[in-house]
N, C-alpha and C positions, 0 to 999 in steps of 0.2 A: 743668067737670069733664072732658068728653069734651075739650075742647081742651087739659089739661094730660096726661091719660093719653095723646094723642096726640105731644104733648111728650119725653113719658119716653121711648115706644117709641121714637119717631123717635132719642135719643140713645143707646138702648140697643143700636142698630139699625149707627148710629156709632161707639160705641164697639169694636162687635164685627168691625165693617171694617177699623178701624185695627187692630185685635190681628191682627186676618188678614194684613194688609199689612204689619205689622211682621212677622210669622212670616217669610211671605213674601220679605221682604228679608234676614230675619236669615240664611235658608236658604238664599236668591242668596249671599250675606255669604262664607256656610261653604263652599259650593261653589267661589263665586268665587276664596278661598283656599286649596282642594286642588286647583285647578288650576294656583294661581298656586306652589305648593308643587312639583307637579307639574313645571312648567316650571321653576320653581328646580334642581331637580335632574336632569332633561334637558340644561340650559346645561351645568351640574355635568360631567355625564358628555360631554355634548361638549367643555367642556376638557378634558376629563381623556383622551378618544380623539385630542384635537388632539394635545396633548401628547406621547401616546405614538405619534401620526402623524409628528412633528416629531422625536422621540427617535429613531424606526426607520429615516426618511430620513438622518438623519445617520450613525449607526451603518454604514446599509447603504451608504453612500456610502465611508466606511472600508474597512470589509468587500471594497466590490467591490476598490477599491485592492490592497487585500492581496491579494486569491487571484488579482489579474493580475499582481502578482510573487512568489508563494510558489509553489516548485515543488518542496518537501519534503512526502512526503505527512501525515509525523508531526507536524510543523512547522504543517501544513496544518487538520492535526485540534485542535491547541490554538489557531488562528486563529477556526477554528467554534466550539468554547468559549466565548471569551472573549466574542465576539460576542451570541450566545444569551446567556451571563449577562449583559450588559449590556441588553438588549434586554428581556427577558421577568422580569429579579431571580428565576430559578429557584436552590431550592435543591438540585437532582438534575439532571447535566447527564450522559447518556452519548452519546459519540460513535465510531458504530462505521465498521468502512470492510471491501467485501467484498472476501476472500483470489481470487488468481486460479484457483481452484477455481470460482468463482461460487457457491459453496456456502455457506462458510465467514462468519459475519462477527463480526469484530476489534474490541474495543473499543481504538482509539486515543487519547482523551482523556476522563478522567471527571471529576470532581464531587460528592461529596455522599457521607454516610456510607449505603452497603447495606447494612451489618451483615454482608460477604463482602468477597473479594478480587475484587475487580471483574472486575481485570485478567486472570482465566481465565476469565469467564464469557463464552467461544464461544457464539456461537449459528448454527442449519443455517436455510434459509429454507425457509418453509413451518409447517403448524400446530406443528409437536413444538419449532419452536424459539422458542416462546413468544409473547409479543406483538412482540417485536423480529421474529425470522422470518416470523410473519404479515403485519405491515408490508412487510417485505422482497419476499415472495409476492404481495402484493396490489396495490403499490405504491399506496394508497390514507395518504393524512396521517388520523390515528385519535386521537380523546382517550379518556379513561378511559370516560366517559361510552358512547361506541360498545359499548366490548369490552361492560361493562354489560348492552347493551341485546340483546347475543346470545341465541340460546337459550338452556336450560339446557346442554344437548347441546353446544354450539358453547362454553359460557363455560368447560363443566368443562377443556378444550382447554387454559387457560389458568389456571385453580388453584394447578399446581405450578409458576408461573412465579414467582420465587424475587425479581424486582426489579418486575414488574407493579405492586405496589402503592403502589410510590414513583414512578411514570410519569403523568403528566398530558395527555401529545400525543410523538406518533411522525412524523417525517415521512419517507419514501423520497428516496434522492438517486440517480436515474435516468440511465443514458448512454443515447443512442440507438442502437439497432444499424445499421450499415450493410452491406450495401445495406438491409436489410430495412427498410419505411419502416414505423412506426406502432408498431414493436415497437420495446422497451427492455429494460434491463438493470440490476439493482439494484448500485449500487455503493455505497452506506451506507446507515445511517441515523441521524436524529437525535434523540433523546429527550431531555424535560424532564420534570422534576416538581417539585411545591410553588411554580404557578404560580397567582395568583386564578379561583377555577374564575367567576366573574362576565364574568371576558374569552376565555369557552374559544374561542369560533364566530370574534372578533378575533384571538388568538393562535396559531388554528389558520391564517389567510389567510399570517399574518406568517412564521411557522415554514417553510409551504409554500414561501413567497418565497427565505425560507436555506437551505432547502435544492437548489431549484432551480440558485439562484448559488453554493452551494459544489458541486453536482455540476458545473459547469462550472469552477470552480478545479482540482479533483479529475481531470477530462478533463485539462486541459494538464498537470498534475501525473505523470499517468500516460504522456501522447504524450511530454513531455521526458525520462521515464528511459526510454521505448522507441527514441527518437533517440539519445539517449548511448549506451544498451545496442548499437543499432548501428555508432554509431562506434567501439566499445571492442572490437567483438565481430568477429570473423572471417567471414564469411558461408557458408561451407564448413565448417566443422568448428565452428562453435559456441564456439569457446576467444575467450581474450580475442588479438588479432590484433597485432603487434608493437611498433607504439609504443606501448598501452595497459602492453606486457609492462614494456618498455624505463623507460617510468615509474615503474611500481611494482618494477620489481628495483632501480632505486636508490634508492628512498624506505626499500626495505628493508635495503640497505645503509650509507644515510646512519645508520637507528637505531640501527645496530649500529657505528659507527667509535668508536675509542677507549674500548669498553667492553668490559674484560680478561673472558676465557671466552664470548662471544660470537660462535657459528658462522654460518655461514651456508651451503649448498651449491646452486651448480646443477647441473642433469645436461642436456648439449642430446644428439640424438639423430635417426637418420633413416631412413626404410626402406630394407632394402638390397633393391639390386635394382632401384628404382622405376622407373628409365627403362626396363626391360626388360618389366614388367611394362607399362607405358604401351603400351609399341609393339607388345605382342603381344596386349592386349585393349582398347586404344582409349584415350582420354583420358575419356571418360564413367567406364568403368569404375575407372581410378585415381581422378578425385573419388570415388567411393562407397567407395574405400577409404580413403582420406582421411576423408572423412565418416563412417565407421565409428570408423576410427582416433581421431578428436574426441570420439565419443558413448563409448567405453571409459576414456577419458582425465577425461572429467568423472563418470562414474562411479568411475571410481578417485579424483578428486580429493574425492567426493564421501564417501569413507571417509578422505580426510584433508584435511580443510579449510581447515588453515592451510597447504598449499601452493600453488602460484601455480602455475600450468599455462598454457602458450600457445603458439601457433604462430606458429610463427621467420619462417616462408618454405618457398614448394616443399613439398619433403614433411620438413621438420626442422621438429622441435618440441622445447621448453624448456620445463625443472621448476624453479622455484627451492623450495630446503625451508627454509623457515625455523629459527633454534635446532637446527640439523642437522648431526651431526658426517662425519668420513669414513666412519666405519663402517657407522653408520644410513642415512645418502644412498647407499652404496654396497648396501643390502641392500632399499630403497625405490625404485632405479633396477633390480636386477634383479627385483624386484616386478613391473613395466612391460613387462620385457622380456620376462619368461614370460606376462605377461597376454594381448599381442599375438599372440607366438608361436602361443598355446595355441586363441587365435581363428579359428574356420573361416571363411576371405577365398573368395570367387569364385574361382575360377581358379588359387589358388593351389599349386596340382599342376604346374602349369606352370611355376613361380619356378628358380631354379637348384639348388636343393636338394628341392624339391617341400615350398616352406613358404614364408610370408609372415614375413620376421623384421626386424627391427631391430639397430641399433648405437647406442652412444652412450658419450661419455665424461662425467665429474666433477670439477667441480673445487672446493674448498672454500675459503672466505673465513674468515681473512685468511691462511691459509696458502699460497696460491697469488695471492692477489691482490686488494687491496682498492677495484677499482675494477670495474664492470661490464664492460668491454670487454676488459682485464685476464683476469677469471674467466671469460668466453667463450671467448676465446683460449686458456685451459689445455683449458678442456671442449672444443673443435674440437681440439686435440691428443692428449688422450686419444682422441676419436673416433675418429681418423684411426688409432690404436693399434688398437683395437679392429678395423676396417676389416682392417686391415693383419694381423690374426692370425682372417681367415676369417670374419669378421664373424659376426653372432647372438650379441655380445660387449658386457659395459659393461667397461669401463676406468675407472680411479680417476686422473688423473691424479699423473704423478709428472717430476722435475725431468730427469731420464733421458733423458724423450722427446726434451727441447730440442737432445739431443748429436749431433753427427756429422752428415752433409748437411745441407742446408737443407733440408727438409719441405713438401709442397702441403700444404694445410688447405681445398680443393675441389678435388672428382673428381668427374669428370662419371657415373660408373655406380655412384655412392654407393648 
């Protein structure tokens, strides 16, 4: 008896190890399978980061391509676009770029329905200009999640931002200031939204990246129109400087050949006086009147913008007026002439009449001549009219002038 009750225990004893060790294993079993679950979907997501490591390299290898020969900044701005949408599949793409105010920044290329017109929504850098502005001000890359995470105080800042809530990551596109070393300068920035909030902390490195390399697109972008602008540009007087003129008065005149009612006027013009002035207050002192003479002439151009203003040479400068009859040109050329006039110059007590004045003549296309050299030629003949009846004078040209002696068209005490 006692050796079969010892029997039972003993199997009962058995039985209850093995259920233990099954537990046991069943438990390794489960484990073993959320981890192996675990790692299934870690590989997962390391595809799925290769992939977009692999997609981004390529993209950005594009990318760099591009904005080391795009030197249009608008051009420039749909280049960042395209890029970003392909890069991140965002559905909210704006791309702003900062006005040379440094203040101001531009939305250049958008993306996505705002439920507004995109395309005036300015923003100032700094708190009041929303999350864009803040960006701008902090020059810090920021996702939703950030603004979020601000105070109350700090988030209310951002309530009445009007596109905030379709922005998922912001990033600063920074120039460096020179000389100043460390210190930068906001020249865009880029915004996405309706990006997987699962890849904010990855999309935020990547974003950073494009936007780094488009601020360096953006740099040359900006040195090549400050290059051109100096080849085109005068360096004394600020007007566009004579072959830039010579180019665009015949592209203006090409528009206009063989199309009936179709005017065109220049009016060329010069200070009278100037050598006298020169020699009785220095050569310094003539550039600054020169250089006055420029800054009055771009303010006057500045109230009429489709005229073309430039300086000829010496102290003669040229107006072409587009769509401009004889009358109007003649009543737009003594516009010029009393503007001048009316301007208190240095020294000009001294001048031969005790006044800084001007001459110039007019000539109109195609009534006088449908060729650029042609319609200079009438306008230096008018001049020389003007000149010739006591100067502080425009003259219209007229066929008149051509009769009787042969005519100089330069006089040295012009």
């Amino acid at each position: 008896m006692l050796f079969l009750l010892g029997l039972a225990v003993g199997r009962a004893r058995t039985s209850t190890d093995m259920q233990a060790q099954s537990n046991r294993m069943t438990e390794e079993m489960g484990s073993h399978e959320i981890e192996m679950r675990q790692l299934v979907r870690s590989a997962e997501r390391h595809r799925a980061e290769k992939k977009i490591f692999n997609d981004f390299m390529l993209h950005m290898e594009q990318f760099a391509r591009g904005i080391n020969t795009e030197l249009d900044r608008k051009k420039l701005g749909w280049l960042l676009l395209k890029t970003v949408e392909n890069l991140f599949g965002a559905t909210h793409i704006l791309i702003y770029f900062t006005d040379p105010d440094g203040e101001t920044l531009r939305p250049v290329a958008t993306k996505g329905n705002f439920g507004q017109d995109i395309s005036r929504h300015f923003a100032r850098r700094g708190e009041k200009g929303g999350r864009v502005g803040h960006v701008a001000e902090t020059q810090v890359t920021t996702s939703r999640d950030d603004f979020s995470s601000k105070s109350p105080h700090e988030q209310a800042n951002f309530d009445n931002d009007p596109i905030g809530a379709r922005l998922d990551l912001l990033a600063p596109m920074t120039r460096d200031e020179e000389p100043v070393i460390g210190k930068s300068t906001t020249i865009g920035v880029i915004c996405i939204g309706g990006i997987d909030r699962s890849t904010y902390e990855q999309s935020k490195r990547m974003l950073k990246m494009v936007a780094d390399l488009g601020s360096m697109g953006l740099q040359n972008a900006l040195r090549f129109k400050e290059i051109r602008s100096s080849a085109n540009h005068d360096g004394l007087t600020g007007l566009i400087n004579k072959r830039c003129f010579m180019d665009r008065f015949s592209e203006a005149i090409n528009a206009r050949e063989g199309i009936p009612g179709r005017q065109l006027s220049v009016f060329l013009f010069d200070i009278d006086h100037f050598k006298s002035y020169n020699d009785g207050n220095g050569h310094l002192a003539g550039d600054e009147v020169l250089r006055t003479t420029g800054q009055l002439l771009q303010e006057f151009n500045a109230a009429h913008p489709g005229f073309l203003i430039g300086r000829y040479g010496g102290e003669e400068f040229v107006v072409v007026m587009p769509d401009t009859g004889r009358e109007d040109a003649s009543a737009a050329a003594e516009a010029i002439r009393r503007l001048i006039q009316e301007h208190k110059y240095p020294n000009e007590e001294k001048q031969p009449k005790g006044d800084l004045t001007i001459s110039g003549g007019v000539a109109v296309f195609p009534r006088d001549g449908t060729r650029t050299t042609e319609l200079l030629k009438c306008a230096d003949e008018a001049l020389y009219q003007a000149k010739s009846h006591d100067r502080n004078k425009v003259e219209v040209f007229d066929r008149a002038f051509l009769g009787g002696a042969e005519q100089e068209t330069i006089y040295e005490h012009r």
